[in-house]
N, C-alpha and C positions, 0 to 999 in steps of 0.2 A: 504494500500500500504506500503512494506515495502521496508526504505531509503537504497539506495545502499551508498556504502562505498567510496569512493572520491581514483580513482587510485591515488596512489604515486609511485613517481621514488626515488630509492635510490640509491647510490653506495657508492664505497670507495676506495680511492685511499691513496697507501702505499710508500713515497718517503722514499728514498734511501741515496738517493745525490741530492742536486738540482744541474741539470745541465741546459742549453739552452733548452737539447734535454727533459728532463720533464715536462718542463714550457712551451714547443710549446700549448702543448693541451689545457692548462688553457687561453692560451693567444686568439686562437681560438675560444674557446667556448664565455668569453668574448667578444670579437669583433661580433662574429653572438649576441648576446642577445644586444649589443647594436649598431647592424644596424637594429634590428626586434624592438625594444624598445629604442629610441634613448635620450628619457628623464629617465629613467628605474632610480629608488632612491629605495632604504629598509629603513623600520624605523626597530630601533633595540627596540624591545620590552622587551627580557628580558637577559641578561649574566650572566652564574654562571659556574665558575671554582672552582674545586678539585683537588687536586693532577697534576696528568700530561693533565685531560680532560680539556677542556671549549667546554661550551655549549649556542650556541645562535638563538634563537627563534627570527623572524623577517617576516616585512611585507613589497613585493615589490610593487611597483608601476610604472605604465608608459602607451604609449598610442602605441599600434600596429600599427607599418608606414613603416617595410620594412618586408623583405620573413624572416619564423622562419620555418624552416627546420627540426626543431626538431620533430613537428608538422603536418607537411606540410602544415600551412595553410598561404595561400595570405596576402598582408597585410590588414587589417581590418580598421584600424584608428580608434580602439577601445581601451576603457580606461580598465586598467586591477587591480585585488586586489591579491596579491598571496601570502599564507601563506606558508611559513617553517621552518625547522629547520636545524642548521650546527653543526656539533661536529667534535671538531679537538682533538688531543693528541700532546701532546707537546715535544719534549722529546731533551736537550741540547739547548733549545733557540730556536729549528725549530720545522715546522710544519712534525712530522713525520707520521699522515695519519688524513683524513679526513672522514665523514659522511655526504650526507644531505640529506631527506626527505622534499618534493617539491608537492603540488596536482596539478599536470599537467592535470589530468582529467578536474577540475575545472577554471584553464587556456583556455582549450581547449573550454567546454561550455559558459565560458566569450565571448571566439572571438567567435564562431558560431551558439552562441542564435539565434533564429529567421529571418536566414540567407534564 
Protein backbone atom coordinates (compact mmCIF):
# COMPACT_ATOMS: atom_id res chain seq x y z
CA UNK A 1 0.00 0.00 0.00
CA UNK A 2 1.24 3.00 -0.90
CA UNK A 3 1.18 6.31 1.93
CA UNK A 4 -0.90 9.06 0.43
CA UNK A 5 0.50 12.55 1.05
CA UNK A 6 -1.24 14.58 4.06
CA UNK A 7 -3.48 17.52 2.05
CA UNK A 8 -2.14 20.90 3.14
CA UNK A 9 -3.72 24.26 2.85
CA UNK A 10 -1.45 27.03 2.01
CA UNK A 11 -1.95 30.79 1.36
CA UNK A 12 -0.45 34.05 1.47
CA UNK A 13 -1.51 37.17 2.38
CA UNK A 14 0.38 40.42 1.07
CA UNK A 15 -0.50 43.60 3.51
CA UNK A 16 -0.23 46.97 2.23
CA UNK A 17 -1.36 49.04 5.17
CA UNK A 18 -2.62 47.78 8.12
CA UNK A 19 -5.89 49.12 8.21
CA UNK A 20 -9.32 47.86 10.42
CA UNK A 21 -10.48 46.87 7.00
CA UNK A 22 -7.20 44.10 6.64
CA UNK A 23 -7.27 42.93 10.11
CA UNK A 24 -11.29 42.04 9.96
CA UNK A 25 -10.36 38.66 8.23
CA UNK A 26 -7.51 37.67 10.66
CA UNK A 27 -9.69 38.80 13.52
CA UNK A 28 -12.56 36.28 12.05
CA UNK A 29 -10.62 33.45 11.37
CA UNK A 30 -9.39 33.67 14.81
CA UNK A 31 -12.57 33.81 16.60
CA UNK A 32 -14.04 30.64 14.59
CA UNK A 33 -10.74 28.58 15.48
CA UNK A 34 -11.23 29.56 18.86
CA UNK A 35 -15.12 28.86 19.21
CA UNK A 36 -14.20 25.31 17.29
CA UNK A 37 -11.02 24.95 19.78
CA UNK A 38 -11.62 26.86 22.76
CA UNK A 39 -8.53 25.75 24.64
CA UNK A 40 -6.52 25.64 21.18
CA UNK A 41 -2.31 26.54 22.41
CA UNK A 42 0.92 25.97 19.78
CA UNK A 43 4.12 24.93 21.01
CA UNK A 44 6.71 26.62 19.13
CA UNK A 45 9.19 24.14 18.04
CA UNK A 46 11.48 25.77 16.05
CA UNK A 47 12.23 29.91 14.92
CA UNK A 48 14.87 30.92 12.40
CA UNK A 49 15.18 34.28 10.88
CA UNK A 50 17.28 35.71 7.95
CA UNK A 51 17.22 38.76 6.58
CA UNK A 52 13.71 40.02 6.16
CA UNK A 53 12.13 36.14 6.46
CA UNK A 54 11.27 34.32 9.83
CA UNK A 55 10.25 31.11 9.86
CA UNK A 56 8.22 29.18 12.43
CA UNK A 57 7.40 25.44 12.71
CA UNK A 58 4.96 24.74 15.58
CA UNK A 59 2.47 22.39 17.20
CA UNK A 60 -1.27 23.18 17.95
CA UNK A 61 -3.35 21.76 20.25
CA UNK A 62 -6.86 21.68 21.66
CA UNK A 63 -10.16 19.77 22.08
CA UNK A 64 -13.16 20.09 19.30
CA UNK A 65 -16.22 21.74 21.22
CA UNK A 66 -17.90 24.09 18.88
CA UNK A 67 -18.82 24.05 14.70
CA UNK A 68 -15.31 24.58 12.50
CA UNK A 69 -16.74 25.58 9.23
CA UNK A 70 -13.71 25.20 7.67
CA UNK A 71 -14.21 21.63 7.66
CA UNK A 72 -17.68 21.37 8.05
CA UNK A 73 -17.46 19.14 10.65
CA UNK A 74 -19.96 19.10 14.15
CA UNK A 75 -18.39 19.45 17.19
CA UNK A 76 -16.43 16.32 18.16
CA UNK A 77 -15.15 16.88 21.71
CA UNK A 78 -12.07 15.48 20.39
CA UNK A 79 -8.54 16.14 21.37
CA UNK A 80 -6.43 17.35 18.26
CA UNK A 81 -2.22 17.38 17.32
CA UNK A 82 -1.75 19.79 14.23
CA UNK A 83 1.46 20.30 12.73
CA UNK A 84 2.70 23.43 10.67
CA UNK A 85 4.44 25.93 9.45
CA UNK A 86 4.40 30.08 9.35
CA UNK A 87 6.78 32.25 7.39
CA UNK A 88 6.39 35.90 7.52
CA UNK A 89 8.69 38.72 5.73
CA UNK A 90 9.30 41.52 7.56
CA UNK A 91 9.83 44.53 5.84
CA UNK A 92 10.08 48.31 8.08
CA UNK A 93 9.00 46.61 11.41
CA UNK A 94 5.77 45.02 9.96
CA UNK A 95 4.59 42.03 8.82
CA UNK A 96 4.55 42.61 5.15
CA UNK A 97 3.14 39.07 3.83
CA UNK A 98 2.76 35.87 5.31
CA UNK A 99 2.92 31.89 4.51
CA UNK A 100 1.50 28.82 6.35
CA UNK A 101 1.27 25.30 5.57
CA UNK A 102 -1.37 23.42 7.95
CA UNK A 103 -2.26 19.34 7.27
CA UNK A 104 -5.88 19.83 7.44
CA UNK A 105 -6.39 16.51 5.97
CA UNK A 106 -4.83 15.08 9.13
CA UNK A 107 -7.01 17.41 11.24
CA UNK A 108 -9.99 16.22 9.48
CA UNK A 109 -9.16 12.32 10.15
CA UNK A 110 -8.26 13.27 13.81
CA UNK A 111 -12.04 14.50 14.22
CA UNK A 112 -13.63 11.78 12.18
CA UNK A 113 -11.75 8.52 12.87
CA UNK A 114 -14.13 5.82 13.46
CA UNK A 115 -17.15 8.04 13.47
Amino acid sequence: MVPRSPQRISWTTKCRRVSRRAIEPALRYSAMLHEAFPDLSVRIERIVAEGELVAVRGTWTGTHRGPFPMLNIAPTNRSLVLKGMVFWRIRDGRIAERWATLDLMGLQRQLTANR
